[in-house]
C-alpha positions, 0 to 999 in steps of 0.5 A: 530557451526553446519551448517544449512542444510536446503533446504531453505538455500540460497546455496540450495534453488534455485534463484528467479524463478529457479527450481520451476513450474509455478504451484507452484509459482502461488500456494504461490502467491495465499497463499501470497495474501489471507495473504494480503487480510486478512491485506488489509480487516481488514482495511476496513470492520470494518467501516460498523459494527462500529455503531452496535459494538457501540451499543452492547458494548458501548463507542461512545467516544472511537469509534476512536480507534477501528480504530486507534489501529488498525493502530498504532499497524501494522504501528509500526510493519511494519519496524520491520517485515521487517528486521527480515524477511531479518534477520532470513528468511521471511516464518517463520516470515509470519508464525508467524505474521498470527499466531499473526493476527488469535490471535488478531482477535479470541480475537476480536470476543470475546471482551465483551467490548470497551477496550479488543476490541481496545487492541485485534485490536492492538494485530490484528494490529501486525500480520497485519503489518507483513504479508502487508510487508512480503507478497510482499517482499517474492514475490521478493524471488519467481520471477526474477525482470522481473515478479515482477511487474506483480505479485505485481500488484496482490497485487494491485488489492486485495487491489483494492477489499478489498477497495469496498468488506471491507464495503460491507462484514462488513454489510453484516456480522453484518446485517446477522450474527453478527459484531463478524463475522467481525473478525471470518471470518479471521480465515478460511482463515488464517488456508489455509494461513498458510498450503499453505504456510508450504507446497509449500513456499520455499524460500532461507534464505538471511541472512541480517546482521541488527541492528534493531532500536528498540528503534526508532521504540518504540518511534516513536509509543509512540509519535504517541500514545501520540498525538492520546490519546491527539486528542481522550480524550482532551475534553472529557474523559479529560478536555484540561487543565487537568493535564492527558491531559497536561502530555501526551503532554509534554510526547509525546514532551519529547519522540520526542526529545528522538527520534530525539537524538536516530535516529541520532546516529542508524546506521539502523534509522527506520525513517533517519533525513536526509530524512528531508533535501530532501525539497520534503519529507518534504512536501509530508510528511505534504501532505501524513498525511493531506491525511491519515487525511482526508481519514481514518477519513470520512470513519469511520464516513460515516457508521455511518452517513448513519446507524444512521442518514439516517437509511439504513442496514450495507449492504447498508451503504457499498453499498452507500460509493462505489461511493467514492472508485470507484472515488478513484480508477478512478482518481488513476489510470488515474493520475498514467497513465497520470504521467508515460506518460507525466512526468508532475505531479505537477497539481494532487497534487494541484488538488487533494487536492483541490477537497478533500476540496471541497468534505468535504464541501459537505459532510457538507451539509448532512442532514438527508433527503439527496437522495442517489444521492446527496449522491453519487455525494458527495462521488464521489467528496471526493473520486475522490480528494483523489485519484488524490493526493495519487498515485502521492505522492509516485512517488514524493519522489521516484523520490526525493531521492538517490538510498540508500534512495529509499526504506525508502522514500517510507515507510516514506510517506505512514508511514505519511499517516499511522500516519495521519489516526490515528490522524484524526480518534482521532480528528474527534472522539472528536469532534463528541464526543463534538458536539454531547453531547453538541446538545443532551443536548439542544435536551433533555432540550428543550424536553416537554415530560417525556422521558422513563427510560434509554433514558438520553443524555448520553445513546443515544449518547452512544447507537444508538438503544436508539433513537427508544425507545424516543417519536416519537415527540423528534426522529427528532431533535434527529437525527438531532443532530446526523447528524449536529455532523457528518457534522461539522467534515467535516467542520473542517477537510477542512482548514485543507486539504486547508494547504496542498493545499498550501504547494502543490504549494510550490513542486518543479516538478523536471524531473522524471526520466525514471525508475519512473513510477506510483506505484502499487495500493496497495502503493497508497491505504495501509494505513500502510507503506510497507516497501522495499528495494531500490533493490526492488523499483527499480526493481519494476520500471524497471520490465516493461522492462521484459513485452511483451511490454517493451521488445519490446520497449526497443529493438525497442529503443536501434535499433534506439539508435544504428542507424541499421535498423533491427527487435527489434527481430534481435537487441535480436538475436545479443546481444544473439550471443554477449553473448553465442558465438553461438545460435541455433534458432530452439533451442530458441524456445523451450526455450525461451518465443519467438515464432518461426516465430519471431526467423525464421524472426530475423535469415533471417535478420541478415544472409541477412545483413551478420550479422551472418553466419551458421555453422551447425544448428548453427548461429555465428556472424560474423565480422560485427555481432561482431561491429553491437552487440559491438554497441547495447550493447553500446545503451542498456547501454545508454538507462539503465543509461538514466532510473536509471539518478543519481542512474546509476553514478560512485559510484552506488551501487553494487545491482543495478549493479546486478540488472542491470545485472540480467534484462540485462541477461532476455533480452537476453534470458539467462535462455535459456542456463540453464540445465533445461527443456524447457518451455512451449512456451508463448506469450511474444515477444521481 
């Protein structure tokens, strides 16, 4: 068989951030952001246009799944997208999941009714999966672990914006233009995307041998697709007692136990049982789909209350739901914070999902003559809940499970958030659906009036736009059982976040260990799982060491470790001598991110404490230097095994060595002795 030659191959291509300008790394990483600032958008901007898209095409019974077809399809994806990258090389696979994303959203802005839209959001959704996971996999081929949290939270911040510019773009583009532009807008995008990327993307080839669970992976979505066609037509396409609705269920009863029977036996499960037996993941799992519940089903139901019912623009529809992400992201990032400092997070949890509950019930109490600041606060509170909940829930179950489940953990529970928005948008839908039909029909029986051609029950609740042409006297109970149906979802949905406030108290708040620090924000606010390896959320965790104030403080920590009274930079310089035998410090400068007054400070402490001694320009360590670095190495050593805790034990795997190895050797500045060309001086310190 012929050899495959390519420079992307991983015997020539070059190790993460070898070989490559920092301009050209920066230049995909700007490509890789746009690919997931198109996944991340097209999560959010449909909610502001879903009231008009409503209007032109019809269908307010299926609203739901413009949503949810968009989110089953890139959830089921996701996990494949991510083995095949690792299988066949992860930029052909980005390539072609934008190629798939541009497909799906061309044929959305030329939908011409609800079911070719919902089918083209699911095509979307495909694309959409791939280029969440493989944008920030890819990251991990591009950068050594030490930068890979600097990166990722790049990531976090575009998902950070596209969570307040989704609904403001979506109005802004459905008031200006057209709610197709909704879609269209990705298609410029997605063509510079892909260019970049054919032209600067090099990356090695890593083949990873898997057997991918695609059998798993179909069942699982046909469940998933079971339960929401249930949630989303019982009641209303379908009687509940119906024979279709009563075969979808004990199909979608069948297709579990089918799955269950399958997973057990897969030797690379989609979603491993085992997981089940970690108490903690089965309860952040029921907490995680309680949250993707409450979350995704206000924010498709929200635009449509404040367009429909208080009458304001798609513009300002976006513009009045940012005191909820702004209470997401505030409460966010303060807990992840406050957890990573103090290792208490069992409070945030409980806290947050009562909060969540609270903000339902005041979202209950909208009515259509509301104030914007009544309205604001009540946004604020439901976001501030969500956000207290959604960061630490990560955390949890990383901290919860082996080193070999670390990645699948962390992909199950946002995975159950995933399923949960789509449950919810079903349920809520329905129920809007129920409430609405049965108040417009007491609305129009009631009515004393001779109502105009085309205005019946049916057609106001399936388009808005009918109500301008009722009798003026007729539009406010009109409205107001627009506005009591939209409510009362609220209403329903709040015992059901009450259960998983219960189940909170019964988490048991283990010790974090050191390594596990809030996640990045794009973990919290994905709707979709993003699926990574256990090497890759640990050096995720561990890139902290690699930052100018983790550097720092992991030498000031293994200084005090060792019981020497040296400068953190000092501890460097040894280990370093330790390492390559001798070291020239006007050379490290130049080649290291260590300014030179720092090298110069380290040099005259370790030769005033006889340390090291000159040979030369050439500093070597001398028999005291030798026992002094024998013991740092020792402390450094300890201070790893002290962050990894049960994942550093006798039979730990072997990329967690290397990874290990490869933070180890950053640390010492080993990158310097590489023949390569100086780089330009930084301001990192160790």
């Amino acid at each position: 068989m012929a050899q495959d030659t390519s420079p992307d191959r991983l015997g020539d291509a070059p190790a993460p951030g070898e070989g490559r300008s920092h301009r050209t790394v920066l230049v995909a990483i700007g490509a890789l952001l746009l690919g997931m600032l198109l996944a991340a958008l097209d999560q959010t901007i449909v909610s502001t246009a879903l009231p008009t898209i409503v209007s032109e095409l019809g269908g307010m019974e299926h609203l739901s799944w413009v949503v949810t077809a968009y989110m089953l399809a890139s959830t089921a994806a996701t996990p494949l997208w991510g083995k095949l990258g690792d299988q066949y090389g992860r930029k052909k696979l980005f390539q072609a999941a934008i190629v798939v994303f541009l497909i799906g959203s061309a044929l959305c802005g030329i939908a011409q009714n609800m079911p070719q839209l919902i089918a083209f959001r699911a095509i979307q959704g495909l694309g959409g999966g791939g280029l969440m996971v493989l944008s920030m996999a890819i990251v991990g081929d591009l950068v050594p672990p030490r930068e890979r949290g600097r990166y990722q939270g790049l990531f976090g911040a575009v998902f950070g914006a596209t969570s307040v510019l989704g609904p403001l773009l979506g109005g802004l583009f459905t008031e200006h233009l057209s709610w197709r532009w909704v879609f269209y807008v990705n298609l410029p995008i997605g063509i510079v995307a892909l260019f970049v990327i054919a032209a600067v993307l090099h990356i090695p080839v890593r083949s990873t041998r898997h057997t991918i669970d695609y059998l798993g992976t179909f069942l699982i979505a046909s469940v998933a697709t079971c339960l929401v066609l249930v949630a989303s037509l019982g009641g209303t396409t379908w009687a509940w007692g119906s024979a279709q609705i009563i075969g979808l269920a004990v199909l979608g009863a069948v297709l579990l136990v089918w799955f269950v029977y399958v997973e057990r036996r897969a030797v690379e499960p989609v979603l491993p049982l085992r997981l089940f037996r970690i108490r903690t993941f089965s309860l952040v799992s029921v907490i995680s789909f309680v949250v993707g519940f409450a979350m995704f089903g206000a924010m498709t139901y929200l635009p449509t209350f404040l367009q429909v019912v208080q009458g304001v623009t798609p513009t300002m529809s976006g513009v009045h739901m940012l005191p909820m992400v702004l209470g997401l992201l505030i409460t966010s990032t303060a807990s992840g914070q406050i957890v990573s400092r103090t290792g208490r997070w069992k409070v945030f949890p409980i806290a947050g999902t009562a909060l969540t509950a609270l903000g339902l019930l005041l979202l209950h109490q909208l009515t259509e003559t509301s104030s914007t600041w009544s309205m604001s606060v009540r946004f604020f509170v439901f976001g501030a809940g969500l956000g207290l909940v959604m960061q630490v829930l990560v955390l949890v179950v990383q901290n919860a499970v082996s080193y070999e489940d670390l990645g699948v953990a962390t992909s199950g529970a946002t995975f159950f958030r995933s399923i949960g928005a789509s449950f919810g948008v079903a349920v809520f839908g329905t129920i809007f659906t129920n409430r609405l039909t049965g108040e417009l029909a007491d609305v129009f029986a009631s009515a004393g009036t001779e109502l105009p051609p085309g205005t019946g029950p049916g057609q106001v609740a399936a388009d808005p736009r009918a109500i301008a042409q009722l009798p003026p006297e007729l539009r406010p109970a009109v409205l107001h059982a627009y506005a009591t149906s939209i409510t009362d979802v609220f209403l329903y949905a709040a015992p059901v976040v009450l259960v998983a406030f219960v189940i909170a108290w019964f988490l048991k708040e283990d010790k974090l260990r050191a390594s596990v620090t809030a996640p990045d924000t794009s973990q919290t606010l994905a709707s979709n799982p993003v699926e990574r390896s256990s090497y890759d959320e640990c050096a995720r965790a561990l890139s902290v060491l690699g930052s100018r104030e983790g550097r720092k403080a992991i030498y000031v920590k293994i200084t005090e470790r060792a019981g020497l009274d040296l400068l953190p930079a000092a501890s460097w310089l040894l280990l370093r001598l330790r390492r390559h035998g001798t070291v020239e410090p006007a050379r490290l400068a130049e080649v290291t991110p260590v300014p030179l007054r720092v090298i110069t400070e380290a040099s005259r402490q370790v030769e005033e404490r006889r340390l090291a001694s000159r040979e030369g320009v050439q500093l070597v360590l001398t028999e005291d230097g030798v026992r002094a670095a024998a013991v740092l190495a020792g402390a450094r050593e300890e201070s790893l095994a002290e962050l990894l805790g049960d994942w550093w034990g006798p039979d730990r795997p072997t990329d967690l060595v290397q990874l290990v190895e490869e933070l180890t050797a950053e640390l010492c500045g080993s990158d310097g002795e590489r023949p390569r060309a100086p780089e330009p001086p930084r301001d990192h310190q160790p």
